[in-house]
C-alpha positions in Angstrom: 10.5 -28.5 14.8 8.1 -25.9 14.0 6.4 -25.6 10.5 8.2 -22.8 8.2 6.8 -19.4 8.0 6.5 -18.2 4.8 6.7 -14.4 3.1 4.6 -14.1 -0.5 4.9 -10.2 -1.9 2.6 -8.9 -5.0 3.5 -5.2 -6.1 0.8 -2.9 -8.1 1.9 1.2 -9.7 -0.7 3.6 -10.0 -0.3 7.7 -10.6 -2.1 9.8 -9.1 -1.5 14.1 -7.5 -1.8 15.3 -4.3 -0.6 18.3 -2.3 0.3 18.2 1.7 -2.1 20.9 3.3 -0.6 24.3 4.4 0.8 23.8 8.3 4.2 22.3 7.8 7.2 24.0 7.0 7.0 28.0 5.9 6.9 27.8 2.2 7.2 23.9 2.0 7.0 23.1 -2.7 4.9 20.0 -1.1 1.7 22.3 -0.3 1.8 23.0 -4.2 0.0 20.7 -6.3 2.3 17.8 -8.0 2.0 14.0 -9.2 3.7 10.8 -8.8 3.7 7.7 -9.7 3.5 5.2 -6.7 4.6 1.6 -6.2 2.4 -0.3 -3.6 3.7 -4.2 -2.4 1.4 -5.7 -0.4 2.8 -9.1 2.0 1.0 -12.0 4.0 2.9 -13.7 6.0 2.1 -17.6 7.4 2.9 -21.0 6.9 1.8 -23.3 3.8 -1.1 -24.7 4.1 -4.4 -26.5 3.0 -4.2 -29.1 -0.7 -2.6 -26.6 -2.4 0.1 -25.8 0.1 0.3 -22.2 0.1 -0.2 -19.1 2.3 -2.4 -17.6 0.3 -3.6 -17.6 -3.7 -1.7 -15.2 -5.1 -4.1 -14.1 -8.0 -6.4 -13.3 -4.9 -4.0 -10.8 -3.6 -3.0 -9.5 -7.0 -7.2 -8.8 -8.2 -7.7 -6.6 -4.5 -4.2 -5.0 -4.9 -5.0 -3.9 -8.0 -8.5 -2.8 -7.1 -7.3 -0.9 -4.6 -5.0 1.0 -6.8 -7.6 1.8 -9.4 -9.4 3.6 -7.2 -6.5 6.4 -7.0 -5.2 6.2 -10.3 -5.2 9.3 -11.9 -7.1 10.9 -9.5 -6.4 13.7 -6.6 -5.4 11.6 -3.5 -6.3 14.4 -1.3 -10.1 13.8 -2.4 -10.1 10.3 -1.1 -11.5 9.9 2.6 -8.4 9.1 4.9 -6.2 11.1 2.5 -6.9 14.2 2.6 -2.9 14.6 3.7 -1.9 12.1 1.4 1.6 11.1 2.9 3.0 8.0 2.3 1.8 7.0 6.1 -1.5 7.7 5.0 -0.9 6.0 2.0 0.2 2.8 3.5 -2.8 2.7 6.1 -5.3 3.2 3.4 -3.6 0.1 1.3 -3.9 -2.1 4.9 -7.5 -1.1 5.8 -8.7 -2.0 2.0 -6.9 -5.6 2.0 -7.0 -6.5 5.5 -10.7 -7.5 5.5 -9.6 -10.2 3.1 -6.6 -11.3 3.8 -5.8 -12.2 7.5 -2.2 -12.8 6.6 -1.5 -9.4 5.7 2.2 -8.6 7.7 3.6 -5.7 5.5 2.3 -2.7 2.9 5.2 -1.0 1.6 4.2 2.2 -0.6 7.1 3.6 -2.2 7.8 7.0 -4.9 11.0 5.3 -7.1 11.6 8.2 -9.1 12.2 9.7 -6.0 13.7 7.0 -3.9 11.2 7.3 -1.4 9.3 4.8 0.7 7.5 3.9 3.6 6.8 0.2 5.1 3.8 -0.7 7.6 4.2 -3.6 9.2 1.2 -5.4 11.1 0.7 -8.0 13.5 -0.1 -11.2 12.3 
């Protein structure tokens, strides 16, 4: 039987503006300057392991989540290197290059706009 592979999730907000730049659709209200407020869920993905018998300490993934949110809150996403068309594609890569250094577990970044039932999910190799 092969060890069980295990899922562990943490979830961060933050708020933050943005506009799409002009070359999309004629007219589009998404080249006009608006906010959200974003939900970000970061996954690893692996088995349990190690004296604790885990796939990864969750506090760990919670502090760089958090970080990483921080840096956009309340802030102009299209001023952020990588975002300057701040889609949630974008969005989702930026989450995955920030936490992948740390975490080698990382399977999944979801980044999602609830008010507006909007989301997108990246899912990586592990």
């Amino acid at each position: 039987m092969t060890a069980p592979v295990f899922e562990i999730t943490k979830s961060a907000s933050f708020d933050a503006a943005h506009r799409l730049p002009e070359g999309g659709a004629e007219g589009s209200p998404y080249t006009r300057l608006h906010g959200h407020s974003f939900r970000v869920e970061a996954t690893l993905r692996g088995p349990a392991s190690g004296p604790v018998g885990w796939v990864s300490d969750l506090g760990a993934l919670d502090s760089a989540l958090k970080t990483a949110c921080l840096e956009l809150d309340h802030s102009l996403l299209n001023d952020h290197p990588g975002l300057e068309s701040p889609t949630l594609e974008a969005l989702c890569a930026h989450f995955a290059a920030r936490l992948a250094p740390a975490f080698s577990h990382l399977s999944r970044i979801e980044v999602s706009r609830p008010s507006v039932g909007e989301r997108c999910v990246l899912r990586l190799p592990v």
